[in-house]
C-alpha positions in Angstrom: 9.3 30.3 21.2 11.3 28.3 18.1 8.5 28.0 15.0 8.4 24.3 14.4 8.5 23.6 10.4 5.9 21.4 9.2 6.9 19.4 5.7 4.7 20.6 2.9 3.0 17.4 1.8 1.2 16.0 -1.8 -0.5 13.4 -1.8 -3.2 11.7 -4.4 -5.8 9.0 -3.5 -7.0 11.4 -0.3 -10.3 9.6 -0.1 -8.9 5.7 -0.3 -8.1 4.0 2.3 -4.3 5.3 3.0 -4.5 8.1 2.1 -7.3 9.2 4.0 -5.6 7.3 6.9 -2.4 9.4 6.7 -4.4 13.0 6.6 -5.8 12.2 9.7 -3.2 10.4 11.5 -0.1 13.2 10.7 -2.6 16.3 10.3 -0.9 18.4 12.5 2.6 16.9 12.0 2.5 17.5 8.0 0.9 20.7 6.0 -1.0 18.2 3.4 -2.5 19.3 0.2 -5.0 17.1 -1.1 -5.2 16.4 -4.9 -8.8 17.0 -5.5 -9.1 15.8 -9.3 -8.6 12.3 -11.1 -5.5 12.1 -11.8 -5.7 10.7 -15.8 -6.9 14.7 -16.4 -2.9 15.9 -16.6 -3.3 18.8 -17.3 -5.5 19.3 -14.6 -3.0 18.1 -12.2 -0.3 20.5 -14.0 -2.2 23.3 -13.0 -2.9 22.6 -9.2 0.7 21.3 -8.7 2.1 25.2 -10.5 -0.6 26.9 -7.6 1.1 25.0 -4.7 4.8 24.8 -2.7 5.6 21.2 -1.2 8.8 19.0 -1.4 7.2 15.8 -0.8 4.9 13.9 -2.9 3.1 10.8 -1.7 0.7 9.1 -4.9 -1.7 7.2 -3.1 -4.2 6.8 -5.6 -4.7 3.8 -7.6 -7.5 1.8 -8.8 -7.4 -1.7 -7.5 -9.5 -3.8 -9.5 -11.0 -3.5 -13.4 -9.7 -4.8 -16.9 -6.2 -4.7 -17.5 -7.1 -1.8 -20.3 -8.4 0.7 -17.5 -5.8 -0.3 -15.1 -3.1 0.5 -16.9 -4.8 3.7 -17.9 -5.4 4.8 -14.4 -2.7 3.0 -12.3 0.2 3.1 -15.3 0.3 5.7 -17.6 -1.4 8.4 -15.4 1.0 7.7 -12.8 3.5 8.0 -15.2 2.5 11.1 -16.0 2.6 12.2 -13.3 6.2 11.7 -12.2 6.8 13.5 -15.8 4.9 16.7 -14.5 6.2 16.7 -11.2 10.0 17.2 -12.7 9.5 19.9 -14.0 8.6 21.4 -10.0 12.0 22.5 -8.9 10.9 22.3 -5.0 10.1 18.7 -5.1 12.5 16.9 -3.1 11.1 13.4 -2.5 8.5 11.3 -4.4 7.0 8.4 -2.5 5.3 6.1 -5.3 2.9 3.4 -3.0 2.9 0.1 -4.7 2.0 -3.4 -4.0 3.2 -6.8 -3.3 1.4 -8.5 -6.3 3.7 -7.2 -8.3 5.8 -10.4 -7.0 5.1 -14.0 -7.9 4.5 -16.5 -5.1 6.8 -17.8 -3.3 7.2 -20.2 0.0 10.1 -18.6 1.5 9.6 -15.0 2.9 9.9 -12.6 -0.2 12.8 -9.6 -0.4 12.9 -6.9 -2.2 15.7 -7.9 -4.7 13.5 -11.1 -5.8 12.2 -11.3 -9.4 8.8 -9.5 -9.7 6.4 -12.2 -11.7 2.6 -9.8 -11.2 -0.1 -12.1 -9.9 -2.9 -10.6 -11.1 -3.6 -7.5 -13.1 -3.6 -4.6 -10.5 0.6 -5.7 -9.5 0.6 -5.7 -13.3 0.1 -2.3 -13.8 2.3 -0.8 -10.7 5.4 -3.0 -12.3 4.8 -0.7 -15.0 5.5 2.7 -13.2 8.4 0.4 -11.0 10.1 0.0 -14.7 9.8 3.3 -15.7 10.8 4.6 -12.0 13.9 2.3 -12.7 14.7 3.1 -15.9 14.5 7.0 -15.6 15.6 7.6 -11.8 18.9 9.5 -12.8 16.4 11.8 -14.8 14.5 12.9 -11.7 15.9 16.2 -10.1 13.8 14.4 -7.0 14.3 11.5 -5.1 11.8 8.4 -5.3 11.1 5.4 -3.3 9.2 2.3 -3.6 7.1 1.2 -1.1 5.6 -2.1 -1.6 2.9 -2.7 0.9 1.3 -6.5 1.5 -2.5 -7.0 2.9 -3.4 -3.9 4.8 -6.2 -4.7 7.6 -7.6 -1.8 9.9 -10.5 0.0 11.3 -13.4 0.6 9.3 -12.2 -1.3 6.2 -14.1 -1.3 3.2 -15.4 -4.6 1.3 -12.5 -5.4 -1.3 -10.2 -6.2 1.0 -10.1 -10.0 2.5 -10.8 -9.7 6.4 -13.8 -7.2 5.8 -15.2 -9.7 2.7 -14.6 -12.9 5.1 -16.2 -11.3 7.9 -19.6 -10.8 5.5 -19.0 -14.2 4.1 -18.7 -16.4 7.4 -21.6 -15.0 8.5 -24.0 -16.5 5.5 -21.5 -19.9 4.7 -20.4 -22.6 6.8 -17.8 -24.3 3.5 -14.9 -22.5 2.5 -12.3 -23.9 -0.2 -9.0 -23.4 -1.7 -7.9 -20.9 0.6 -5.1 -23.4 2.5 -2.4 -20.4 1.6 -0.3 -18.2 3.8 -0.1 -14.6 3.3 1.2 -11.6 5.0 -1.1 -9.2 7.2 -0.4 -5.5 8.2 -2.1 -3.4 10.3 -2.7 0.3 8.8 -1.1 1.8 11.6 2.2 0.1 11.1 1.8 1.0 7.6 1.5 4.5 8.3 4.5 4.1 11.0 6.7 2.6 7.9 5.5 5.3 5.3 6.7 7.9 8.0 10.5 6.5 7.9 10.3 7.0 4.2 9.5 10.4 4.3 11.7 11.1 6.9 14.7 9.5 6.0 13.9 10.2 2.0 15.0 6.8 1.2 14.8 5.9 -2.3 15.1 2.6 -2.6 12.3 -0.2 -2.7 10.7 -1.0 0.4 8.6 -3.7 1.5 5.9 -2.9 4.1 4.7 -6.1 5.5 4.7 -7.9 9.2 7.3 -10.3 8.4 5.0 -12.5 9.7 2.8 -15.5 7.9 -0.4 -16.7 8.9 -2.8 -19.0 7.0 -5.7 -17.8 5.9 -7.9 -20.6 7.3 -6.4 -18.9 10.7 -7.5 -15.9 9.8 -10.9 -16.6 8.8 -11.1 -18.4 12.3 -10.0 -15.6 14.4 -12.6 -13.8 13.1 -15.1 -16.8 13.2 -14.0 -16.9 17.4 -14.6 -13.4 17.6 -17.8 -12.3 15.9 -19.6 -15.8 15.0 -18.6 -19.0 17.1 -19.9 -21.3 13.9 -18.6 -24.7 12.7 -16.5 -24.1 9.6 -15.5 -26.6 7.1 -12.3 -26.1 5.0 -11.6 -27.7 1.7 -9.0 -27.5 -0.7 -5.5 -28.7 -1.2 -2.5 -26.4 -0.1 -2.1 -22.8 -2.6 0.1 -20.5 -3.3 2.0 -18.4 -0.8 2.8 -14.2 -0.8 4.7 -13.1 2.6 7.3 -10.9 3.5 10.6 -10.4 4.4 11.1 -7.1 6.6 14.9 -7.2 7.2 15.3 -3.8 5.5 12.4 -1.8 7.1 13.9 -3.2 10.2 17.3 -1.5 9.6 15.2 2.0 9.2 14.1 1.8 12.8 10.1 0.4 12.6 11.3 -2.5 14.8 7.7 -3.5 16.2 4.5 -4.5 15.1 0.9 -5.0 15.9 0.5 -8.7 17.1 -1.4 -10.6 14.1 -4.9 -11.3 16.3 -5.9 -7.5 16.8 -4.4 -6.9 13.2 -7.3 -9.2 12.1 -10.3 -7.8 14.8 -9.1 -4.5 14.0 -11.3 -3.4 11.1 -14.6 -3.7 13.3 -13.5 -0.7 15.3 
């Protein structure tokens, strides 16, 4: 019988959301090694990365919310140590940096990778960073490096942080919501993972967005969950906001041509 080769698989942020979600989902399709440490210690990381063979790196972690000061200590500069470290390991083939669509300004028409990146908020701040210096320094790397830039994740057991899991708290104790007449763009983890996957495969090293391609309001979205779990009478307030969706054309082209429909996207995280 033909021995099947697994890829030999990095990946930071094991115990977050995606990447605990991709060790269980490709397990036994990948041989994953799971940073154990924080990843600011460098050194640290120098020393697990000299003990272990892979070719593919996936840097998950990331802190999503704090002052700018500690998010560009965690999210900027140790990530950009990182990348340093890691090219000096001559069996690294492919880096996969995860990064987010904040790090675009808002925009009514569906968002593509090429437009101007204008960070919203502090946390699409500090991944801009590590996108210049990714930029700037590609031809450095003996590795490849891609860009994925993934818009609002929704799926089972979702933690609080997130907007379906912190509506579904909220609806439950309010009956007036205001200023959230916006559209955004939700993703369901498993499509996420799906999209990831063609990265890795295909190596691609370009920027990527992972989103639906789809918009939805988020007055919709608090009412499909409202239909599902409550049934109340909800009051919106507010005048039209800002939009953030996207445009998956390209992700298209690399094959992930379908995607969960937007009501079980939404219900999903109660599973």
């Amino acid at each position: 019988m033909k021995r099947v080769y697994k890829k030999n698989i990095a990946i930071t942020g094991s115990s977050g959301l995606l990447g605990s979600y991709f060790q269980n989902k490709f397990k036994n399709k990948y041989k994953i090694f799971k940073y154990p440490y924080r990843i600011e210690n460098i050194k640290k990381f120098e020393n697990w990365i000299n003990k272990k063979k892979f070719e593919y790196f996936i840097h998950f972690a990331a802190l999503p919310k704090g002052k700018l000061k500690e998010l560009k200590r965690i999210n900027s500069h140790a990530s950009i140590n990182i990348l340093k470290s890691l090219n000096k390991n001559n069996s690294l083939k492919y880096f996969l940096f995860i990064s987010t669509s904040h790090v675009y300004g808002y925009s009514k028409k569906k968002i593509k990778e090429n437009k101007i990146r204008r960070p919203i908020n502090n946390y699409g701040l500090s991944k801009k960073k590590v996108e210049d210096f990714i930029f700037k320094n590609r031809k450095n790397f003996s590795y490849k490096i891609g860009i994925a830039r993934i818009f609002n994740i929704t799926g089972p057991k979702q933690r609080d942080g997130y907007f379906v899991p912190d509506m579904y708290k909220l609806i439950r104790k309010k009956k007036y919501f205001n200023n959230i007449n916006c559209y955004r763009d939700f993703v369901h983890i498993e499509d996420v993972m799906d999209s990831i996957n063609l990265m890795i495969k295909k190596k691609f090293d370009r920027t990527l967005n992972i989103s639906s391609g789809r918009k939805i309001n988020l007055i919709d979205v608090c009412e499909i969950i409202n239909t599902q779990f409550y049934k109340r009478k909800i009051v919106y307030g507010g005048k039209a906001g800002k939009d953030l969706f996207g445009d998956n054309a390209l992700l298209k082209t690399l094959g992930k041509k379908k995607f969960k429909n937007i009501n079980k996207t939404i219900r999903s995280f109660r599973k």
